[in-house]
ZATORLO-612504 format. One record per residue (C-alpha): x, y, z; residue in one letter. Coordinates in nm, 3 decimals, decimal comma. Layout:
BEGIN
xx:yy:zz:zaro
X:Y:Z:a
...
END
This chain:
BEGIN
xx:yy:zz:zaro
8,482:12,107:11,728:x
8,437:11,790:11,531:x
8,644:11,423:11,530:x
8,567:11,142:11,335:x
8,714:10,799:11,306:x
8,600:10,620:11,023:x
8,657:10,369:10,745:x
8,567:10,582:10,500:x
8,721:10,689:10,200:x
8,686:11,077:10,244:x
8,751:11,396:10,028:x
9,003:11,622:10,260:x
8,897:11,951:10,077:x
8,515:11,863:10,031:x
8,528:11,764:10,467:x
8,702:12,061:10,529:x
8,435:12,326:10,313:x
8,159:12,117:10,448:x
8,249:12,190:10,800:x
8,360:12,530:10,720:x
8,046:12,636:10,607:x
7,825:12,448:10,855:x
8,041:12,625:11,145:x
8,260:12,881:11,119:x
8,199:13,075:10,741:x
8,276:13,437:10,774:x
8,366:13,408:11,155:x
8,727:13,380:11,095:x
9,049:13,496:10,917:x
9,245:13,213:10,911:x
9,198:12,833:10,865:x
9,560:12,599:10,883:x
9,514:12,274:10,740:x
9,716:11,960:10,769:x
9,625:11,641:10,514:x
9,817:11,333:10,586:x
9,809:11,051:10,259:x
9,923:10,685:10,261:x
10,342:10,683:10,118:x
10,539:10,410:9,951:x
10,856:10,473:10,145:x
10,998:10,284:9,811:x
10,979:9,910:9,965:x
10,660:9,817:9,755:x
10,403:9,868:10,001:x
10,091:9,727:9,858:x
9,860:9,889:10,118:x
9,814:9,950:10,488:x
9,607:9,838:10,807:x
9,520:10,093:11,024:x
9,412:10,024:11,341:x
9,290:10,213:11,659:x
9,113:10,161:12,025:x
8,784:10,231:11,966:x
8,643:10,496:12,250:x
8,974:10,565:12,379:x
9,145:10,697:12,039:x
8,804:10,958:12,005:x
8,806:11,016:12,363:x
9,211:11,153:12,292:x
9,123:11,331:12,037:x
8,861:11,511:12,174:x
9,083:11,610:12,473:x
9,371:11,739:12,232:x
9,145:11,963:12,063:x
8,931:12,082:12,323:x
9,358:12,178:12,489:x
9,403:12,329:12,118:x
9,120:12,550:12,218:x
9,176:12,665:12,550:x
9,595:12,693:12,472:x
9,556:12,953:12,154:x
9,277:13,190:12,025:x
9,113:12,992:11,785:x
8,764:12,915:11,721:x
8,697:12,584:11,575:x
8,876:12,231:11,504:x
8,804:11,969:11,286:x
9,032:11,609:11,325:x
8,877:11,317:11,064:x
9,130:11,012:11,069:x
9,060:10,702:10,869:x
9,130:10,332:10,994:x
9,117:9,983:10,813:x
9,252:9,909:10,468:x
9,404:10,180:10,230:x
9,677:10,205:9,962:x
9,945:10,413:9,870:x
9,795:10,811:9,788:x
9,477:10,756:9,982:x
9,388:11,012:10,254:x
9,431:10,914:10,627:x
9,398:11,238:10,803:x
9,290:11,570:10,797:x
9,367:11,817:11,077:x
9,220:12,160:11,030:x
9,227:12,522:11,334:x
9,058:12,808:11,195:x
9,115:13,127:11,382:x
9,097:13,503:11,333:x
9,492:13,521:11,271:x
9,692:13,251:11,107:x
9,919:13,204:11,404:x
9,741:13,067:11,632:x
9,615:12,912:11,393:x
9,907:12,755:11,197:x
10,015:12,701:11,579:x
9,741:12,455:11,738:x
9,686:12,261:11,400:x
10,064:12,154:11,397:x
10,014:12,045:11,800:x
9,729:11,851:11,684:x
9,902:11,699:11,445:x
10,237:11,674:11,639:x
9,949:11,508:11,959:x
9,784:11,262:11,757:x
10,090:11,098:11,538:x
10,285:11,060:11,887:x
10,007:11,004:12,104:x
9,667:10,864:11,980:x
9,634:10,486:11,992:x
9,681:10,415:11,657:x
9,858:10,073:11,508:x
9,954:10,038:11,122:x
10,015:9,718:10,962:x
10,223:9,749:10,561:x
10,158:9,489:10,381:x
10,473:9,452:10,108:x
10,598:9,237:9,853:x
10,779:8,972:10,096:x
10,474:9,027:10,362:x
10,322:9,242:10,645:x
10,527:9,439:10,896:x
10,428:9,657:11,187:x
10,506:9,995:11,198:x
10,661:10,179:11,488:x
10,500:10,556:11,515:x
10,592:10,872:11,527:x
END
């Protein structure tokens, strides 16, 4: 199990094989991945703030995957979220089960996605044409 905050720029697919085959290559049949980018919902959103509690976001995180693990037969998780500035198509999250059957699989890495977007203390500020906004989120 693996979760990083950072305020990186990261590469979802190069993080993902890394990991893979660091932990779990050839132990599995199954690996669901979800990759969440930066949108312009169409209102000219120049970029985005993201902010989180520092500790207390990890410590979450931690606790929904080590549930992920106990709740379905899977073997591994891997959770990388990005905070601070980005812009529209960059990469903020990657959520990734691997398991020996894709349902559990496909199941625990949408309730770790589904956990941390309604959940995790997370706080994103769009900056637009006319100015910055907070966004409510879900």
């Amino acid at each position: 199990m693996k979760v990083e905050v950072t305020p990186n720029e990261f590469n979802p697919w190069a993080s993902l094989q890394v990991y893979e085959n660091s932990f779990v290559r050839g132990k599995c049949g199954a690996v669901a991945t979800f990759v969440g980018t930066m949108r312009d919902e169409g209102e000219t959103v120049q970029s985005m703030f993201l902010e989180h509690y520092p500790g207390m976001t990890e410590k979450y995180l931690h606790s929904i995957s080590e549930t992920a693990l106990q709740r379905w037969e899977i073997l591994d998780t891997l959770i990388i979220h990005r905070v601070g500035e980005m812009q529209p198509g960059d990469t903020i999250v990657l959520v990734a089960a691997w398991a020996a059957h894709r349902a559990p699989a496909f199941e625990a890495c949408r309730f770790l996605i589904e956990q941390l977007k309604s959940k995790a203390q997370f706080w994103k500020r769009e900056s637009l044409d006319e100015g910055d906004r907070w966004v409510e989120t879900n």
